[in-house]
N, CA, C and O atoms as a printed pandas DataFrame, in Angstrom:
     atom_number atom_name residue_name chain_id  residue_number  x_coord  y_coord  z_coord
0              1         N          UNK        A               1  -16.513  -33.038   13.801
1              2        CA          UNK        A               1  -16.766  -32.905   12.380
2              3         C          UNK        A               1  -15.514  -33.254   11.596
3              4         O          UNK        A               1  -14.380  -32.892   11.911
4              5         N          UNK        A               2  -15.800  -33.915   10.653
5              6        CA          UNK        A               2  -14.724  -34.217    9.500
6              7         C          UNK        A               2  -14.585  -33.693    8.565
7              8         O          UNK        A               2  -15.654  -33.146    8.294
8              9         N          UNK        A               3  -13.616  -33.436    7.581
9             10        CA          UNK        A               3  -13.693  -33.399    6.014
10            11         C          UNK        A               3  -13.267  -33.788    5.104
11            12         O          UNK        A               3  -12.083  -33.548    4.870
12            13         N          UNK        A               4  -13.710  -34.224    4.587
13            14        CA          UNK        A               4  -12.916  -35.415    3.329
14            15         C          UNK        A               4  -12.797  -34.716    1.837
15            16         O          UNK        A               4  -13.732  -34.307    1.149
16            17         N          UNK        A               5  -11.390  -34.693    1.530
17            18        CA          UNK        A               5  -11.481  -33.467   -0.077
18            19         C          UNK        A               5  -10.899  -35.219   -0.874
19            20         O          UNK        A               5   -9.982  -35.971   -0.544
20            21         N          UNK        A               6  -11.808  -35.302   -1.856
21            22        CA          UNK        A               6  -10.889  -36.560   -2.719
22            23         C          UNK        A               6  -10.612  -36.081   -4.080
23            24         O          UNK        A               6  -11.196  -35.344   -4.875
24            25         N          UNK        A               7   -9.173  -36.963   -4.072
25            26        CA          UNK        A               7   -8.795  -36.375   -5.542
26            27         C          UNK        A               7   -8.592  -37.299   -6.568
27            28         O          UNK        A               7   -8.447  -38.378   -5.993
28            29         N          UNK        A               8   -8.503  -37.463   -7.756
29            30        CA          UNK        A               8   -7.741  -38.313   -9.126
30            31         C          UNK        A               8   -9.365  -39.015   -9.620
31            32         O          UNK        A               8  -10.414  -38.434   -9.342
32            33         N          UNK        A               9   -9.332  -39.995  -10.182
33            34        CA          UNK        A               9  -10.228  -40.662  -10.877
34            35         C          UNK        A               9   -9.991  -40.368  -11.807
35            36         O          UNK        A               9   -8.935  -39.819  -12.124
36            37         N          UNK        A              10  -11.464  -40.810  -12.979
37            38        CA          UNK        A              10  -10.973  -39.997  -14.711
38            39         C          UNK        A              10  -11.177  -41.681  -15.421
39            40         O          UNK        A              10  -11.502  -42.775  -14.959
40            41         N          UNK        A              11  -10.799  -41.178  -16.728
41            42        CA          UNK        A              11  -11.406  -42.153  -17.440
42            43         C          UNK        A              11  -10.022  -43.459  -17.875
43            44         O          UNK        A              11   -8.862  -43.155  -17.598
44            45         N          UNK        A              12  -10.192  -44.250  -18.257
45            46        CA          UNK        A              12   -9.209  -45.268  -18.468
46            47         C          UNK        A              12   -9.263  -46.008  -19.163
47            48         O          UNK        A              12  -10.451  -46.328  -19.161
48            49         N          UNK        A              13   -8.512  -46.883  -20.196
49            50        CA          UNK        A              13   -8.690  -48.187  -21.223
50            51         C          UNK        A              13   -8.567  -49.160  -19.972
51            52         O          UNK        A              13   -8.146  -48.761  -18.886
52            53         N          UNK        A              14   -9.012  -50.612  -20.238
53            54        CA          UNK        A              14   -9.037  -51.287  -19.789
54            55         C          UNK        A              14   -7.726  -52.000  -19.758
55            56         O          UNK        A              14   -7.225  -52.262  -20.852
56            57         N          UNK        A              15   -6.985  -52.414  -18.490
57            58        CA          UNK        A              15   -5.363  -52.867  -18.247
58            59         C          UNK        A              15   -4.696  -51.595  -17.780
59            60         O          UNK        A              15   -3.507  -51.575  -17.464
60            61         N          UNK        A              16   -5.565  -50.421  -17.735
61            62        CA          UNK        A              16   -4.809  -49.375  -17.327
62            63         C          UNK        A              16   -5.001  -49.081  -15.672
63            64         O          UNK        A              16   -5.501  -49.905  -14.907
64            65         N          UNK        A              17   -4.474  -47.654  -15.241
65            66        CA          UNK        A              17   -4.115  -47.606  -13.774
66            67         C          UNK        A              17   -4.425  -46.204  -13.237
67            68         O          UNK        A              17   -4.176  -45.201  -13.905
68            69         N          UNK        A              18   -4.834  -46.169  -12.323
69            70        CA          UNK        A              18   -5.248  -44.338  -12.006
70            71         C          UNK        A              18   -4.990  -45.104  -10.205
71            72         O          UNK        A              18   -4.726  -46.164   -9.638
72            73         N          UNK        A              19   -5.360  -43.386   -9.897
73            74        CA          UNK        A              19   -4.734  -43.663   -8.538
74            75         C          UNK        A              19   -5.919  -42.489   -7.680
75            76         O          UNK        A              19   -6.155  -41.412   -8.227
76            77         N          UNK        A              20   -6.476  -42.786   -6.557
77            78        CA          UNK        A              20   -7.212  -42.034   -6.163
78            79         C          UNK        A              20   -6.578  -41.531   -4.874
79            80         O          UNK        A              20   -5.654  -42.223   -4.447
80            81         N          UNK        A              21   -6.913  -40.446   -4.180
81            82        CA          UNK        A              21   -6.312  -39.818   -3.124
82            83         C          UNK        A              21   -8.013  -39.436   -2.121
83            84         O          UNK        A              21   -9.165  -39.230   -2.504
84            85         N          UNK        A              22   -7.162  -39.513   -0.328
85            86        CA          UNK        A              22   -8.302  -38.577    0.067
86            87         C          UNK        A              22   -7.971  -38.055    1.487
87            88         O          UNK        A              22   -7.601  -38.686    2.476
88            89         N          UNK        A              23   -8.138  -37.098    1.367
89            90        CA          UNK        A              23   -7.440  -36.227    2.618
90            91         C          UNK        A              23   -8.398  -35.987    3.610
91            92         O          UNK        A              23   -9.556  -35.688    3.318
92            93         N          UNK        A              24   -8.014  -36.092    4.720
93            94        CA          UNK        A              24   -9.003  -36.056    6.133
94            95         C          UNK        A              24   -8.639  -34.423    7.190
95            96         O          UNK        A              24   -7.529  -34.106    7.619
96            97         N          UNK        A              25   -9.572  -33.864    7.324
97            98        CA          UNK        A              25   -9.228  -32.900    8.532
98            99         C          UNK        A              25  -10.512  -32.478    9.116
99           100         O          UNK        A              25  -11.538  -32.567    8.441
100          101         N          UNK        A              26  -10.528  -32.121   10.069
101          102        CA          UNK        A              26  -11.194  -32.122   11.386
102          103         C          UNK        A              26  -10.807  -32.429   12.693
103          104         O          UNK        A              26   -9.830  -32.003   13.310
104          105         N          UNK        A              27  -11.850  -33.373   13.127
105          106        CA          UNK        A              27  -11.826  -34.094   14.320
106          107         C          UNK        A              27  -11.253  -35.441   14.030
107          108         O          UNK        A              27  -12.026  -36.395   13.947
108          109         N          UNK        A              28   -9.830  -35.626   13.849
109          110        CA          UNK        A              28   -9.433  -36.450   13.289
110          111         C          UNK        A              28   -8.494  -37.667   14.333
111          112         O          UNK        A              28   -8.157  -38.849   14.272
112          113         N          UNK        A              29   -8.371  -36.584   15.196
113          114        CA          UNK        A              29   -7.366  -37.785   16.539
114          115         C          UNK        A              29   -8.409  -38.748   17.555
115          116         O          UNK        A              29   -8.986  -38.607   18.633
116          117         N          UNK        A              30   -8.230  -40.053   16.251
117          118        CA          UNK        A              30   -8.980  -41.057   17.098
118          119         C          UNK        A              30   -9.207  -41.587   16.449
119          120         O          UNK        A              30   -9.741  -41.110   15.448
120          121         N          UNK        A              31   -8.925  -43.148   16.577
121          122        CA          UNK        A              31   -9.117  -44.809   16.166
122          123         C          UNK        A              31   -9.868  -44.183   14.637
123          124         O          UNK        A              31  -10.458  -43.122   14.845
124          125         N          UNK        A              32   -9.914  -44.526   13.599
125          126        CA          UNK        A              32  -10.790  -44.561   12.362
126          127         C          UNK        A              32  -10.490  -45.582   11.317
127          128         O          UNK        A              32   -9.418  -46.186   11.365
128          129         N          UNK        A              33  -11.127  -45.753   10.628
129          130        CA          UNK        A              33  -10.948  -46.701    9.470
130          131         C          UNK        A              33  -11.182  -45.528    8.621
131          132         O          UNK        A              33  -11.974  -44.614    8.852
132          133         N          UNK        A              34  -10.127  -45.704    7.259
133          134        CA          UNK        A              34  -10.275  -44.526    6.272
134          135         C          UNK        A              34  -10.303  -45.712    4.988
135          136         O          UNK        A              34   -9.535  -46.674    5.014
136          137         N          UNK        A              35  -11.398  -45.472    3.762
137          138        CA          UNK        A              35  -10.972  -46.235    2.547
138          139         C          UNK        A              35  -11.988  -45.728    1.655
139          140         O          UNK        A              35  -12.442  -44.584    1.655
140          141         N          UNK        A              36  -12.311  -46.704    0.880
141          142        CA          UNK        A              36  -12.878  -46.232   -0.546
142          143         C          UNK        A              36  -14.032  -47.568   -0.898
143          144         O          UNK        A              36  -13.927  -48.793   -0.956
144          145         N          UNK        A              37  -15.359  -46.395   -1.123
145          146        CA          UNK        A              37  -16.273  -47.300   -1.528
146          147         C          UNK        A              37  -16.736  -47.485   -2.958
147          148         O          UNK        A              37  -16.063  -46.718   -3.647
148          149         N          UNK        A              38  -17.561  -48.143   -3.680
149          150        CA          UNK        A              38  -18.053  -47.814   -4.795
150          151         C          UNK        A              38  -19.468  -48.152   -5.101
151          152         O          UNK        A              38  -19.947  -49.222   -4.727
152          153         N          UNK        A              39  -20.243  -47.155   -5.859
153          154        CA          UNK        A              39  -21.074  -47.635   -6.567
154          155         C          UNK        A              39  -20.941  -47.494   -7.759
155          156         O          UNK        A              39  -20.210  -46.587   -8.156
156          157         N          UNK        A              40  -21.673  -48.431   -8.775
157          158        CA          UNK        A              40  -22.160  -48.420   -9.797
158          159         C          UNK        A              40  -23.853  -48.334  -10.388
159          160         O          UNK        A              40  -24.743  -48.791   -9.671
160          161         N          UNK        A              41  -24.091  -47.886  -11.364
161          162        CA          UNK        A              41  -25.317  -47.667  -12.051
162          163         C          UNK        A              41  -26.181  -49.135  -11.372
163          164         O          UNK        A              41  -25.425  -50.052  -11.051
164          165         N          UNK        A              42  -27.217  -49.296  -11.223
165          166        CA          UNK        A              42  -28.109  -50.127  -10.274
166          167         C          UNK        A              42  -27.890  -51.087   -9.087
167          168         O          UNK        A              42  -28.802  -51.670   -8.500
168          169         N          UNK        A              43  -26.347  -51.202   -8.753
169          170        CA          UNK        A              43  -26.069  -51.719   -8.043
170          171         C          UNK        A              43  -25.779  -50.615   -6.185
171          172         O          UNK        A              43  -25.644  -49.433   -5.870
172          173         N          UNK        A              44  -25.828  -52.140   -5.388
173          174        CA          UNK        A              44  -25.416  -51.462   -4.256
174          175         C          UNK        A              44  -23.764  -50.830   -3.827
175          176         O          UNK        A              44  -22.733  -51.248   -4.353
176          177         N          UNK        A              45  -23.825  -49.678   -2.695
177          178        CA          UNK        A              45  -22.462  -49.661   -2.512
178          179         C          UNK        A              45  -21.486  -50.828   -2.436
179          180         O          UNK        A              45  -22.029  -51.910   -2.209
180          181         N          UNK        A              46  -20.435  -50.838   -2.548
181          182        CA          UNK        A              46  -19.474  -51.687   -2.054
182          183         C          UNK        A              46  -18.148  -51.226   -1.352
183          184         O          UNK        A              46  -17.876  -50.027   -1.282
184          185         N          UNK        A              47  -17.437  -52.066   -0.903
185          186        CA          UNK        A              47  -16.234  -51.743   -0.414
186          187         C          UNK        A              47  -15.172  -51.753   -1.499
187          188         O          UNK        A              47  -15.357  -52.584   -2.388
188          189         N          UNK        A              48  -14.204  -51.064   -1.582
189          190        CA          UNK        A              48  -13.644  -51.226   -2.576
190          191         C          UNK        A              48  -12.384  -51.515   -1.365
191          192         O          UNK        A              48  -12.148  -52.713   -1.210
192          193         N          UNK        A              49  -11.663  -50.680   -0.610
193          194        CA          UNK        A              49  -10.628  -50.974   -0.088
194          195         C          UNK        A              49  -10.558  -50.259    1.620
195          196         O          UNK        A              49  -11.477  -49.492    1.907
196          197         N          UNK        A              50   -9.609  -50.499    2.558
197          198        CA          UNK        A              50  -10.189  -49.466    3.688
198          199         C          UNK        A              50   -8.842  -49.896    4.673
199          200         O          UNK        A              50   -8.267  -50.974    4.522
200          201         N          UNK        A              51   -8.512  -49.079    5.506
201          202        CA          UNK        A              51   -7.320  -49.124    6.182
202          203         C          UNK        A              51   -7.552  -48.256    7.603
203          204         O          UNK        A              51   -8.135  -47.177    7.496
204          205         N          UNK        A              52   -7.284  -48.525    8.406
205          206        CA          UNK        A              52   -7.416  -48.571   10.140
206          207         C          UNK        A              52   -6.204  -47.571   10.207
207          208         O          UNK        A              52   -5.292  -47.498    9.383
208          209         N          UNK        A              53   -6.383  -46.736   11.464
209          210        CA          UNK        A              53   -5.733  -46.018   11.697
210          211         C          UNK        A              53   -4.392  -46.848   12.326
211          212         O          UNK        A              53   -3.356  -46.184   12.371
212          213         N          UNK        A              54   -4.326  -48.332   12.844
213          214        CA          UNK        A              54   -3.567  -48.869   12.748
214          215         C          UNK        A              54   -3.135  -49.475   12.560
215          216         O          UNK        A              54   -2.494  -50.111   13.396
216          217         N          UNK        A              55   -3.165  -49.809   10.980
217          218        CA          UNK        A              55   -2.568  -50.430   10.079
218          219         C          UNK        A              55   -3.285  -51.837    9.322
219          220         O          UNK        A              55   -2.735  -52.635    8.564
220          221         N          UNK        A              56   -4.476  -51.827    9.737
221          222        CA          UNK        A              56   -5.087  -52.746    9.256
222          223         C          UNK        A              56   -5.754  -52.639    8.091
223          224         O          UNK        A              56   -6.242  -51.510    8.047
224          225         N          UNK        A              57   -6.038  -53.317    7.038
225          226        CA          UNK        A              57   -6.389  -53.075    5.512
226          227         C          UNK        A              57   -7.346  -54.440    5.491
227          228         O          UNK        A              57   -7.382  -55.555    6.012
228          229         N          UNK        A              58   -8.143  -53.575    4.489
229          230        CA          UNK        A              58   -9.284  -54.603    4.141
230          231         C          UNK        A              58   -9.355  -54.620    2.837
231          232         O          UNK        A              58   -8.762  -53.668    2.329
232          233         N          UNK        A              59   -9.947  -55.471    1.960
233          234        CA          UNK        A              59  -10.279  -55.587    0.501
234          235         C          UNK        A              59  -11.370  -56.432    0.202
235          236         O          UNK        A              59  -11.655  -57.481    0.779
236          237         N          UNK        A              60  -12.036  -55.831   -0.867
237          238        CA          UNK        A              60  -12.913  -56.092   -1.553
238          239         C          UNK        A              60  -12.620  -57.088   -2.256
239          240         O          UNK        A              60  -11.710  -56.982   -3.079
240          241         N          UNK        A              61  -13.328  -58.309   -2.098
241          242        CA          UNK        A              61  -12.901  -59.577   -3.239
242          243         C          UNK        A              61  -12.327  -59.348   -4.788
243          244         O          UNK        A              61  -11.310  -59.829   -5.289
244          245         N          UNK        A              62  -13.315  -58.453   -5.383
245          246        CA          UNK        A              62  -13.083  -58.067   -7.169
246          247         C          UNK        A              62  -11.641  -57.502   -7.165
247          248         O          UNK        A              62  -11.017  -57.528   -8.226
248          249         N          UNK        A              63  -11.142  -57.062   -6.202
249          250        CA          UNK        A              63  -10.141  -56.192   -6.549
250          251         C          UNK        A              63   -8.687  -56.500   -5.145
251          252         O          UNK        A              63   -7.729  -55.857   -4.716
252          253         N          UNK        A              64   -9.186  -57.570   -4.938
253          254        CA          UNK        A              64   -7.497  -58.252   -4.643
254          255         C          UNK        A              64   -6.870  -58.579   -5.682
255          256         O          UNK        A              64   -7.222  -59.345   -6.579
256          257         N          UNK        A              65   -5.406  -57.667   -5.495
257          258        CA          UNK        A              65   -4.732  -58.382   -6.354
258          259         C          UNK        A              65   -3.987  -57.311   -7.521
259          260         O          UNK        A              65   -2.860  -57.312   -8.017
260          261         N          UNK        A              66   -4.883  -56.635   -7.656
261          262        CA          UNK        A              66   -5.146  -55.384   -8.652
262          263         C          UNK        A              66   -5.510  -53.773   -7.798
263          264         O          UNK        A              66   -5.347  -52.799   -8.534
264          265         N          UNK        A              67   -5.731  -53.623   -7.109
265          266        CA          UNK        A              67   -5.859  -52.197   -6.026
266          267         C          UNK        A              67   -5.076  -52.526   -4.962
267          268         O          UNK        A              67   -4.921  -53.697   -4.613
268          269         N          UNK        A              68   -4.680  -51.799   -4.533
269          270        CA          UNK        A              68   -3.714  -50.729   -3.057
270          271         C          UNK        A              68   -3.774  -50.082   -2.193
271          272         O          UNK        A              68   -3.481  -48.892   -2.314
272          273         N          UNK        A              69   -4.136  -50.556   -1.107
273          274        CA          UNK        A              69   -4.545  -49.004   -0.117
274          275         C          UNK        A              69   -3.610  -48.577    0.719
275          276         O          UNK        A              69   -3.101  -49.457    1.414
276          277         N          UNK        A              70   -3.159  -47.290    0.889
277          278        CA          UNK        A              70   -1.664  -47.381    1.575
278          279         C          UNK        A              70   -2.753  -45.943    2.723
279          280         O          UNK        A              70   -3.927  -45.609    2.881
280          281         N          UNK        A              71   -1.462  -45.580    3.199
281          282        CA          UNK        A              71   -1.664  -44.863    4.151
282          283         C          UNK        A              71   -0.567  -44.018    4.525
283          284         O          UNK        A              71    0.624  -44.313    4.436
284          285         N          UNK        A              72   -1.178  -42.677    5.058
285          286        CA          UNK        A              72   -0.197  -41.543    5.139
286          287         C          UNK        A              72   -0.640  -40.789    6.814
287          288         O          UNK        A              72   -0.807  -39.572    6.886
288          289         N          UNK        A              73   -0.757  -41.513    7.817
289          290        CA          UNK        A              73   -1.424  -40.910    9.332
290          291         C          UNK        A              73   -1.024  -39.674    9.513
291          292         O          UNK        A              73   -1.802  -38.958   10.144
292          293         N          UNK        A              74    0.233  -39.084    9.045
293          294        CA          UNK        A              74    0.569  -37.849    9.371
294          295         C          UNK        A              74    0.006  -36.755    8.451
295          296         O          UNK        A              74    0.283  -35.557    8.511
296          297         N          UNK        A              75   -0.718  -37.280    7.703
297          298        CA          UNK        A              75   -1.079  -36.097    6.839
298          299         C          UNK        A              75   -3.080  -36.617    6.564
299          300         O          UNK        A              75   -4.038  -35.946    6.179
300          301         N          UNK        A              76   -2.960  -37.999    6.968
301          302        CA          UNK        A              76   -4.800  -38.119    7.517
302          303         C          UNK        A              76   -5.095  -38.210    5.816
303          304         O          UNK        A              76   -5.626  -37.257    5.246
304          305         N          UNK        A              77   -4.662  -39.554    5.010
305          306        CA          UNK        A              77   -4.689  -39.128    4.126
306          307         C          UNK        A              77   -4.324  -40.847    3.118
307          308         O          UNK        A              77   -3.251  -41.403    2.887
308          309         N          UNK        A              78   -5.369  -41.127    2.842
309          310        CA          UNK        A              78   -4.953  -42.565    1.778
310          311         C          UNK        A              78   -5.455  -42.339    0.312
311          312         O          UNK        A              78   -6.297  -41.689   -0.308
312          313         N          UNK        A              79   -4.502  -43.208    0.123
313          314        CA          UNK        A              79   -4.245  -43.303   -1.641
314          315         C          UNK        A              79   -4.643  -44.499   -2.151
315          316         O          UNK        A              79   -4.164  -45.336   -1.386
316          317         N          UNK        A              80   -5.314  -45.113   -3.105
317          318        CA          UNK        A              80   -5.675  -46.063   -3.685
318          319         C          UNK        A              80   -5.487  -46.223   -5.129
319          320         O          UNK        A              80   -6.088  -45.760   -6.099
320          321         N          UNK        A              81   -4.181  -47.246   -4.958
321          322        CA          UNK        A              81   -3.492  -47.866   -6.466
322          323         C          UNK        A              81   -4.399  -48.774   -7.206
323          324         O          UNK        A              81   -4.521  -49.993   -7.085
324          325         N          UNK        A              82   -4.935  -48.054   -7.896
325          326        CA          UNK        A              82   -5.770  -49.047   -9.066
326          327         C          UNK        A              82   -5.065  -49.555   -9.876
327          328         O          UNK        A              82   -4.848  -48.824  -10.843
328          329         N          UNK        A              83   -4.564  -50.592   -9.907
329          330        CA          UNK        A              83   -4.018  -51.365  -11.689
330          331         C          UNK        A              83   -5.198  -52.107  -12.591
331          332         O          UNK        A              83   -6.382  -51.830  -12.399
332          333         N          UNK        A              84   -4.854  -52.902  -13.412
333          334        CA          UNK        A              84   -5.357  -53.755  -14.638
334          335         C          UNK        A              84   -6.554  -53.660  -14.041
335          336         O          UNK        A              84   -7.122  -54.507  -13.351
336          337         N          UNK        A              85   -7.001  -52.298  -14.424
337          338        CA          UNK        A              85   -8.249  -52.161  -14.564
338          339         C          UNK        A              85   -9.008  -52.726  -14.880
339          340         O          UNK        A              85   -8.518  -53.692  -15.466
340          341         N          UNK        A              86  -10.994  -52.814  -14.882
341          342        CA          UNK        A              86  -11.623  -53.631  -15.688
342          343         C          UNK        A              86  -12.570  -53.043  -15.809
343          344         O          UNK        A              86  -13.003  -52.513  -14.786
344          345         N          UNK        A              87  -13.372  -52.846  -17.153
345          346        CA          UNK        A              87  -14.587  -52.441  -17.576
346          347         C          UNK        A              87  -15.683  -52.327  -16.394
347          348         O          UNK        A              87  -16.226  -51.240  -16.200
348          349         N          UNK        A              88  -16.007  -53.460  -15.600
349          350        CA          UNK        A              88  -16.340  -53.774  -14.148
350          351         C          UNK        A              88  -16.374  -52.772  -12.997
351          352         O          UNK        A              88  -17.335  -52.466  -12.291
352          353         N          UNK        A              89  -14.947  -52.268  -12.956
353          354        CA          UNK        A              89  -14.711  -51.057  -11.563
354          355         C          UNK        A              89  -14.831  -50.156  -12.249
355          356         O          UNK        A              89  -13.908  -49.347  -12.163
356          357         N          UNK        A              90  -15.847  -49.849  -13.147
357          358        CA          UNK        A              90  -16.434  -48.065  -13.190
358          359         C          UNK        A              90  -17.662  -47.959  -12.401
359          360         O          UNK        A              90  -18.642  -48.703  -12.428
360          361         N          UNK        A              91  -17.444  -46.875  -11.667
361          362        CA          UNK        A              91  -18.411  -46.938  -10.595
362          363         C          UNK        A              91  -17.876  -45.458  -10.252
363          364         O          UNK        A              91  -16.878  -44.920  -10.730
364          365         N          UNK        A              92  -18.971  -44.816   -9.110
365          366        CA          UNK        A              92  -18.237  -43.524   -8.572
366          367         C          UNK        A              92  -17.728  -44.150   -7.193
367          368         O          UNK        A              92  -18.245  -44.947   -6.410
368          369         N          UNK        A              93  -16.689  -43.572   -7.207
369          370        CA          UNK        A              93  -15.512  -43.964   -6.058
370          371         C          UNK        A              93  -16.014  -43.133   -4.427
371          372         O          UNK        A              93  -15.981  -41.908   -4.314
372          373         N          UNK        A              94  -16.275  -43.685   -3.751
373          374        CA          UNK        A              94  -16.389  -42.582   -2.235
374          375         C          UNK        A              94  -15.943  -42.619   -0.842
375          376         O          UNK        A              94  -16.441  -43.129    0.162
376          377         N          UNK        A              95  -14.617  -41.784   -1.092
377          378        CA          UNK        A              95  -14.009  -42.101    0.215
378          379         C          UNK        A              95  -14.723  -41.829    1.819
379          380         O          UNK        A              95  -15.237  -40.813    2.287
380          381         N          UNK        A              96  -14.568  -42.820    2.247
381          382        CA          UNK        A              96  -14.962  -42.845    3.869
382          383         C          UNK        A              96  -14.379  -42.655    4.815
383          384         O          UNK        A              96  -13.298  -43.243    4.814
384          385         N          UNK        A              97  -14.620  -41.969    5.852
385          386        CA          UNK        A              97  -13.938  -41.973    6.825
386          387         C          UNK        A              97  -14.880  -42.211    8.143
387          388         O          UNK        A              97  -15.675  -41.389    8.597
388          389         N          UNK        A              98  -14.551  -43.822    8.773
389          390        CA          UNK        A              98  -15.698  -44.000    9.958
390          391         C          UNK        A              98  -14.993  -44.268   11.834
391          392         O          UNK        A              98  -14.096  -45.032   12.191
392          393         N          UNK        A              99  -15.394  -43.811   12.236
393          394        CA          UNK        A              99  -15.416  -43.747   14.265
394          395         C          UNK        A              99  -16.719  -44.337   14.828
395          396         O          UNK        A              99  -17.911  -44.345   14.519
396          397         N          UNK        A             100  -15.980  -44.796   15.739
397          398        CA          UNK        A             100  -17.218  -45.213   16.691
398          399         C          UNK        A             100  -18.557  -44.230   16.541
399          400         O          UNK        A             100  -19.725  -44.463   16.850
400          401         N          UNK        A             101  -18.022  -43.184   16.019
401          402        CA          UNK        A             101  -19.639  -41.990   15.864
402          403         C          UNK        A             101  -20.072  -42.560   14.814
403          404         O          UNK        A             101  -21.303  -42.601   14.806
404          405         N          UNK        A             102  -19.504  -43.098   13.770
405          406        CA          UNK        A             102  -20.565  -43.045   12.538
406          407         C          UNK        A             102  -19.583  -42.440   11.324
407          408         O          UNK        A             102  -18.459  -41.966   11.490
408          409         N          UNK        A             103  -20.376  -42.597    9.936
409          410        CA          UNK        A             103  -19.275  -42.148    8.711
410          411         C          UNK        A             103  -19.655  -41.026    8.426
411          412         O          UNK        A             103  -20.674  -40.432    8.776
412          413         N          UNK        A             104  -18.416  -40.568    7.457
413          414        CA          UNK        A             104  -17.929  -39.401    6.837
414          415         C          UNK        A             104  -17.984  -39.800    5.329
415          416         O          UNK        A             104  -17.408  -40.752    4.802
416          417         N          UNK        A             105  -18.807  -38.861    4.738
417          418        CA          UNK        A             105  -18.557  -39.647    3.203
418          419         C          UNK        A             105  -18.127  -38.409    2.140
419          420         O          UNK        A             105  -18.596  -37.298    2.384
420          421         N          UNK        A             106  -17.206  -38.576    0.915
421          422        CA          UNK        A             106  -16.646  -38.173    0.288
422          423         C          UNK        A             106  -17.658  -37.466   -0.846
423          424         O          UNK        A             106  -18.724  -38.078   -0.919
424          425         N          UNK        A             107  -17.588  -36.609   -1.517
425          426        CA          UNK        A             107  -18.562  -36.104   -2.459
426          427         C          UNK        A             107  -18.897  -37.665   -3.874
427          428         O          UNK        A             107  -19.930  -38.008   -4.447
428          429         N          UNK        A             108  -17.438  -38.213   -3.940
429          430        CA          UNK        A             108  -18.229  -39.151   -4.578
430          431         C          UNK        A             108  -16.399  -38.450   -6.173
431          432         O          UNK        A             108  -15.994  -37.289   -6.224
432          433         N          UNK        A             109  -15.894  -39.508   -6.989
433          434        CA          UNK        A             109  -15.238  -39.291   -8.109
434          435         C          UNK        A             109  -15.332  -40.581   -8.432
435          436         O          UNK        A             109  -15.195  -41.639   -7.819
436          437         N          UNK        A             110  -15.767  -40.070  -10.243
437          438        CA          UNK        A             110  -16.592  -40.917  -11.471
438          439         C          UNK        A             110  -15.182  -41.887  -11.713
439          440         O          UNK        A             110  -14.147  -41.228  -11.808
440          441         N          UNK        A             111  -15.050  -43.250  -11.811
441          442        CA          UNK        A             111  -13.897  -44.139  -12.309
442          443         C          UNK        A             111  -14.554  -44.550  -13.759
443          444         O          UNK        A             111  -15.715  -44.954  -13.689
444          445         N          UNK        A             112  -13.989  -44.499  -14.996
445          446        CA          UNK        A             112  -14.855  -45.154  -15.987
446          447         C          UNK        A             112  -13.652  -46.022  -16.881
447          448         O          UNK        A             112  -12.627  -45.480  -17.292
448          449         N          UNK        A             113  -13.868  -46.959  -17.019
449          450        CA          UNK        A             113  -12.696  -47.990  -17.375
450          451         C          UNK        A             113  -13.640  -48.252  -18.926
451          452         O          UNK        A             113  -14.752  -48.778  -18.955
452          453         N          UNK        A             114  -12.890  -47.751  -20.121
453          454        CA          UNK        A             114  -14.223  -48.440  -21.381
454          455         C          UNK        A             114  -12.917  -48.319  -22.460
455          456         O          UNK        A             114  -11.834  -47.931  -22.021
456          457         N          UNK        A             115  -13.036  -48.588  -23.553
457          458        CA          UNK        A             115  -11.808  -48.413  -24.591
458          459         C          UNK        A             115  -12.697  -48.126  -25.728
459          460         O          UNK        A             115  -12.222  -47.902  -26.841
C-alpha cells in the first residue's frame, strides 16, 4: 500500500509560477515512476510530468520548456516547477505513483491560471 499527501496549487495570472509537491510513504522500496497528471473540464487525463526512481523524466509536450520535475528519493517525494503559466494548464493536478502492481493516485489539487 501507498500514500500520496500532495501539496501547493492555487490560483495564478497568466506568466506566473506555482510549484506543486507530493510525498510518498508506504510500500515504497521498489523501481516506481512518481509524477503528475492532469485533467481538465471535458477533457481526458494527461501526463503532465513523471520521473523514475532512477532518474528518468518524462514530459508532456504542452509543457516542455515551462514545468520541472525534480526529485527527492530520500524523502519519496517530487516537486513540480510550473513557470509561464497558461490559461490552458488549469486543470486538477494528480500525483501518481506507479509499480509493476499498478497506480497510486493523489486526491487530485485545482491549478487555475485566469487574470
Amino acid at each position: 500500500q501507498v500514500q500520496l499527501v500532495e501539496s501547493g496549487g492555487g490560483s495564478v495570472q497568466p506568466g506566473g509560477s506555482l510549484r506543486l509537491s507530493c510525498t510518498a510513504s508506504g510500500n515504497t522500496l521498489m523501481f516506481n515512476v512518481m509524477g503528475w497528471y492532469r485533467q481538465a473540464p471535458g477533457k481526458q487525463r494527461e501526463l503532465v510530468a513523471a520521473s523514475s526512481s532512477q532518474g528518468k523524466m518524462s514530459y508532456g509536450d504542452s509543457v516542455k520548456g515551462r514545468f520541472i520535475i525534480s526529485r527527492d528519493n530520500a524523502k519519496n517525494t517530487v516537486h513540480l516547477q510550473m513557470n509561464s503559466l497558461k490559461t490552458e494548464d488549469t486543470a486538477v493536478y494528480y500525483c501518481n505513483f506507479r509499480t509493476g502492481w499498478g497506480d497510486t493516485w493523489g486526491q487530485g489539487t485545482q491549478v487555475t491560471v485566469s487574470s
